[in-house]
C-alpha positions as CSV (number, residue, x, y, z in Angstrom):
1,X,42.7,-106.8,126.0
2,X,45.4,-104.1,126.1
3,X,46.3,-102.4,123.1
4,X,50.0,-101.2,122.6
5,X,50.6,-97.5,123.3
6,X,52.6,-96.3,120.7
7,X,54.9,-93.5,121.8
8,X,55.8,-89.5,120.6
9,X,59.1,-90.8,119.1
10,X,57.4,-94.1,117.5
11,X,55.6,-91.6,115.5
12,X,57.5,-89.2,114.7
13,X,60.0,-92.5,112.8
14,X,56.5,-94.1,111.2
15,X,55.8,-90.1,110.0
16,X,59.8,-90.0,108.8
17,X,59.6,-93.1,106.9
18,X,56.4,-92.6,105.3
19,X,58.2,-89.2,103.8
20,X,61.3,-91.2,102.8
21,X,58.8,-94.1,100.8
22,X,56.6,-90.8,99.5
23,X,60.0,-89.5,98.5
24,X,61.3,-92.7,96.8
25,X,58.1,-92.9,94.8
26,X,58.1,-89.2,93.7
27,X,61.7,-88.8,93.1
28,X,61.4,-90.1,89.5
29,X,59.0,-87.9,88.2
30,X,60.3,-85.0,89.7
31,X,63.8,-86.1,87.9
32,X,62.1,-86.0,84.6
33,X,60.4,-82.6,85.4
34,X,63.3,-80.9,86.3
35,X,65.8,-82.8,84.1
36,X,63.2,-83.3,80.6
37,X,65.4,-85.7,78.3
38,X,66.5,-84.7,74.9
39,X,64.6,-86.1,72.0
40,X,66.8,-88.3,70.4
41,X,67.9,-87.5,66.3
42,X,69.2,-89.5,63.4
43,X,70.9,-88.2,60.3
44,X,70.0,-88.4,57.2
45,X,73.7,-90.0,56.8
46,X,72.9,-92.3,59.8
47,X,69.5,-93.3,57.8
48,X,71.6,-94.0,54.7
49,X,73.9,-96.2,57.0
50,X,71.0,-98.0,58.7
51,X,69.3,-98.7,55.7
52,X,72.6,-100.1,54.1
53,X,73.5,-102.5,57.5
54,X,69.7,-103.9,56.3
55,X,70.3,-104.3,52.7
56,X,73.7,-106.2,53.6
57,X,71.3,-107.9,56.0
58,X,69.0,-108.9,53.4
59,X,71.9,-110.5,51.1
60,X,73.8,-112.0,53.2
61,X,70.5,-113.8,54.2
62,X,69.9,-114.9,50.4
63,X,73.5,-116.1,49.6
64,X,73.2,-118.0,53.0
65,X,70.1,-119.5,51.5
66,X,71.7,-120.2,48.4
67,X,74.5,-121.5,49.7
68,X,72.7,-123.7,51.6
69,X,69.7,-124.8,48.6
70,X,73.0,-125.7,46.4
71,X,74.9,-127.8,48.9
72,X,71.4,-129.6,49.4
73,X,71.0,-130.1,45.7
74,X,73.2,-131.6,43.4
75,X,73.6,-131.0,39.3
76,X,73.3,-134.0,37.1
77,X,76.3,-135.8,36.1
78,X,75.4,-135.6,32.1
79,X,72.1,-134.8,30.1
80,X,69.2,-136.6,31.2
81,X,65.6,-136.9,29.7
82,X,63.5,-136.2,32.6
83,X,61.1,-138.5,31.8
84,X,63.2,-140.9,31.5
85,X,64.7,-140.5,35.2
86,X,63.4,-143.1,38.1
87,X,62.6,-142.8,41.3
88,X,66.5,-143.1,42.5
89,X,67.7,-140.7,40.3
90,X,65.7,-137.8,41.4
91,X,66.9,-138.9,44.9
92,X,70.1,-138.4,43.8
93,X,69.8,-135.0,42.9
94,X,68.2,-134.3,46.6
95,X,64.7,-134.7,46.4
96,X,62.9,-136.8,49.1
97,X,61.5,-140.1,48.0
98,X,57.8,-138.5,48.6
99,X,58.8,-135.9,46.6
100,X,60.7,-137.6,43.7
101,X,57.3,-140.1,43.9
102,X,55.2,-136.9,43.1
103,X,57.6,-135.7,40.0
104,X,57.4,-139.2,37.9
105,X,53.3,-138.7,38.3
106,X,53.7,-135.5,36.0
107,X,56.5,-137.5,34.4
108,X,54.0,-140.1,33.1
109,X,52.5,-137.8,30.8
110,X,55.7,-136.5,28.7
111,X,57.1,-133.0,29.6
112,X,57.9,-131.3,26.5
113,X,60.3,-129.0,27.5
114,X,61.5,-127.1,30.4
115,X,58.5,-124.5,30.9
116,X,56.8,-127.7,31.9
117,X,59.4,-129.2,34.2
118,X,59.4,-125.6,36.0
119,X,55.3,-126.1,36.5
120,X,55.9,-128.8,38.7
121,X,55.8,-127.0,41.9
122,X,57.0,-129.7,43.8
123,X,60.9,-129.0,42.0
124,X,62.7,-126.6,44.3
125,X,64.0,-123.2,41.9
126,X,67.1,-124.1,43.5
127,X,67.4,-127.7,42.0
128,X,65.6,-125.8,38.9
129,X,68.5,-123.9,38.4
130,X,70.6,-126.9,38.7
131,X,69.2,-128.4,36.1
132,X,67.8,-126.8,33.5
133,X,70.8,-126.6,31.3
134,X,71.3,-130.1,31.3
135,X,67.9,-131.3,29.8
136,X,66.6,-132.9,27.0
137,X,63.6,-133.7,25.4
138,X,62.2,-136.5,22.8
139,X,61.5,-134.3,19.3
140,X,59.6,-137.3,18.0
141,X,55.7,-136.8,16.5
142,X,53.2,-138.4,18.9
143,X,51.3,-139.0,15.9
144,X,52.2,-139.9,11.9
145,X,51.9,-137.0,9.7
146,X,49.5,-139.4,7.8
147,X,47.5,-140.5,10.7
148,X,44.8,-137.5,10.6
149,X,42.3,-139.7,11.4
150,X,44.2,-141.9,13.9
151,X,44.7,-139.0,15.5
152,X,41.2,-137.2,16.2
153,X,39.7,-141.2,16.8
154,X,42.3,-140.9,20.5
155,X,41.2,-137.5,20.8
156,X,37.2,-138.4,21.0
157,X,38.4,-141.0,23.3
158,X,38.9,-138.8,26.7
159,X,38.0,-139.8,29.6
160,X,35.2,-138.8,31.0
161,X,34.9,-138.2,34.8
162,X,31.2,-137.8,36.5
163,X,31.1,-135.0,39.3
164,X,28.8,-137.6,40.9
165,X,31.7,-139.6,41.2
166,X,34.6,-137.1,41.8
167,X,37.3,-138.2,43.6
168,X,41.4,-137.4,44.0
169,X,42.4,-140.5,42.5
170,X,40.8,-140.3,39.4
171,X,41.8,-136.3,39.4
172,X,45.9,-137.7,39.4
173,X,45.5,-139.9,36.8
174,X,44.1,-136.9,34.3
175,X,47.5,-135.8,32.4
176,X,48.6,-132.5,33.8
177,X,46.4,-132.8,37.0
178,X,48.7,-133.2,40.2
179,X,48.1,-134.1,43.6
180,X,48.2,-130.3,44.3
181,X,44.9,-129.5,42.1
182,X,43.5,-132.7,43.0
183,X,43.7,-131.9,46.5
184,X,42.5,-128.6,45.6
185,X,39.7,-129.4,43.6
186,X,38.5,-132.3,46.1
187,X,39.0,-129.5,49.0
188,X,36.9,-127.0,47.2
189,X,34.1,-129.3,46.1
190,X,33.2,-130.5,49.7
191,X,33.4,-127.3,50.8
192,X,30.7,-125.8,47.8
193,X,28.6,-129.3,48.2
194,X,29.5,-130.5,44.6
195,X,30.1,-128.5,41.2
196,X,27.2,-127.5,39.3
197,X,29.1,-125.8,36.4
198,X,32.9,-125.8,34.8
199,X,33.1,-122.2,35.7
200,X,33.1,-122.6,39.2
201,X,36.3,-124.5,38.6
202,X,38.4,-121.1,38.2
203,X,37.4,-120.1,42.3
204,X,39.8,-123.1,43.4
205,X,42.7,-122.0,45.1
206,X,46.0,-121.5,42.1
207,X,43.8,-122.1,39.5
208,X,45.3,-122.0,36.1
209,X,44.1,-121.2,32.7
210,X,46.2,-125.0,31.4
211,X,44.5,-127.0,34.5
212,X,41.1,-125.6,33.8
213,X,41.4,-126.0,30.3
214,X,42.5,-130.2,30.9
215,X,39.6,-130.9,33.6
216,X,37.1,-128.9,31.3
217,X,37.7,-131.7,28.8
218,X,37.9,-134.6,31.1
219,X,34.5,-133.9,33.5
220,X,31.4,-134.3,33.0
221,X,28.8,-132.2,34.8
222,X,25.6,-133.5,34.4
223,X,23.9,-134.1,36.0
224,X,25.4,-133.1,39.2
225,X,23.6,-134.8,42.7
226,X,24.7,-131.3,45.1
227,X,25.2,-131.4,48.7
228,X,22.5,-128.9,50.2
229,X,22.0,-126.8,53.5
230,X,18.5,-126.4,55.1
231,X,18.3,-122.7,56.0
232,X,15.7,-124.0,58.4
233,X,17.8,-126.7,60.5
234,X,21.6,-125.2,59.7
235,X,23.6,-123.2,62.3
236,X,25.0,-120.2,61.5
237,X,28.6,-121.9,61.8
238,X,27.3,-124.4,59.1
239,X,26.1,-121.8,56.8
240,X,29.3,-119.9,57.4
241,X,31.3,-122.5,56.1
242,X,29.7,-122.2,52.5
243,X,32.2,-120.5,50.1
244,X,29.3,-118.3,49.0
245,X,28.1,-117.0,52.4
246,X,29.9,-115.2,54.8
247,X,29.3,-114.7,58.7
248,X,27.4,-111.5,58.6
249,X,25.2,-113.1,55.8
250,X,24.7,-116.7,57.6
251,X,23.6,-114.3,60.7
252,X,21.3,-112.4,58.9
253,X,19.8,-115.9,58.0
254,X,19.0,-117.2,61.5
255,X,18.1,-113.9,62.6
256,X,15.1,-113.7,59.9
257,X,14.5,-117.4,60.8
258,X,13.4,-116.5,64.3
259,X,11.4,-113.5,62.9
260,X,9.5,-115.6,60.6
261,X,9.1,-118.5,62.4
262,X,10.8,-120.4,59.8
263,X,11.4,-120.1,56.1
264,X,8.2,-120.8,53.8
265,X,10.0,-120.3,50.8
266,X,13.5,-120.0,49.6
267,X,13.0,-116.2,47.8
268,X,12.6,-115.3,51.5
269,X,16.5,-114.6,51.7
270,X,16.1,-111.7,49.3
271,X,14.6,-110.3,51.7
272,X,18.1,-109.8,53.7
273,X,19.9,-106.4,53.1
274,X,22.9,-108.6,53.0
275,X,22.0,-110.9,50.2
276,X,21.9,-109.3,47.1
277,X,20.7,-110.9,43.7
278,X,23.7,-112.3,42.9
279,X,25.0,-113.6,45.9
280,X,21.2,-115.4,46.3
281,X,21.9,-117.3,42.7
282,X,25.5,-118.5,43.3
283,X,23.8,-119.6,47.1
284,X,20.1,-121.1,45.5
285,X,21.6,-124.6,44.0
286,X,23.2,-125.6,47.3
287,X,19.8,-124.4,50.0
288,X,16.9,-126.0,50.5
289,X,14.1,-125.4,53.4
């Protein structure tokens, strides 16, 4: 097999283009070394003007907003009681049906004035706004001035609501619990394995001092049948997922598991730098081996 012979001329054009690509490649840095660009400055005036253009920004974005929540939202024609107002007539003023459903549920137990009506998260501050002028409220006694006794006999009769048998219906029908905290509460109490005490109540999510005050009344914790985790079967995702223990913690677990050749005794997680004397109280109702 012959191989082409390349000529003197065919190299000397494969030499002159490779300096031609060399060239094209180099040309740009040798443009900035010999041509450095200016750093590029802004006033303090141009700062001022900036930062005005985004303040104008900002409002025009808010009135837009506005503009748009009120033409969405409609005022009531006269004074209303809102616990008097049905499912259409919160449609009317431009709540969904789902969400004009949710508003007679903390209807059902009277609102007593407007700090109450602006509790119900589910009320837009738009359609608030709307409406807050044009409320009313019933003035009348829930009870005769007379009927002392009357009175504290309803009071002993509360509800009472076994953690054993917790559930988000039974959390809705409590007055003052919405779907919100019941969804909450039922969210939280799977996640934990079951409550063991009223205080744990204040870690659920938007917890307030009202709500925790009603359901302190209304359930009953004992006895309590928890949900536990076997620190000798669980995975460190599985342990993870406990409020009380984070990753690092739930690692440390397995990884003394291996050393030990399994958990004997529950005390054993003290002996994790991780797991301080609190943290192993808050986790001790909800392990077993």
């Amino acid at each position: 097999m012959k191989f082409p012979v390349i000529t003197e001329r065919t190299k000397v054009g494969i030499t002159l283009w490779a300096c031609c690509i060399l060239v094209i490649i180099l040309l740009p840095r040798i443009a900035r070394y010999c041509f450095p660009s200016q750093p590029i400055t802004i006033q303090r005036y141009q700062m001022k003007e900036i930062a005005g253009l985004e303040e104008k920004a900002k409002r025009y974005a808010h009135q837009r907003f506005e503009k748009q929540s009120r033409s969405k939202y409609h005022a009531p024609p006269h004074r209303f009681n809102p616990n008097q107002y049905t499912l259409q007539d919160w449609t009317n003023l431009g709540l969904s049906q789902k969400q004009a459903a949710a508003v007679l549920k903390f209807c059902r137990f009277p609102l007593k004035s407007n700090e109450d009506l602006k509790k119900i998260f589910i009320i837009p501050d738009a359609l608030y706004e709307l409406i807050k002028d044009s409320t009313y409220y019933d003035t009348k006694p829930l009870y005769k001035p007379n009927s002392k006794d009357e009175f504290e006999k309803k009071e002993t009769k509360l509800e009472q609501i076994s953690m054993m048998n917790l559930d988000s219906a039974r959390l809705v029908a409590l007055p003052g619990i919405g779907p919100f905290y019941a969804k909450m509460v039922m969210k939280y109490e799977k996640a934990l394995g079951g409550f063991h005490s009223k205080e744990q109540l204040l870690e659920v999510y938007k917890m307030t001092e009202d709500v925790y005050e009603i359901l302190c009344k209304h359930l009953n914790f004992n006895p309590t049948n928890l949900r536990k985790i076997s620190i000798n079967q669980a995975t460190k995702e599985e342990l993870a997922k406990h409020p009380y223990i984070d990753i690092w913690q739930a690692n440390s677990i397995i990884k003394m598991r291996k050393q030990l050749g399994g958990f004997h005794a529950i005390t054993e997680l003290l002996d994790s730098h991780l797991i301080n004397t609190e943290t192993f109280e808050k986790i001790l109702p909800y392990v077993s081996l």
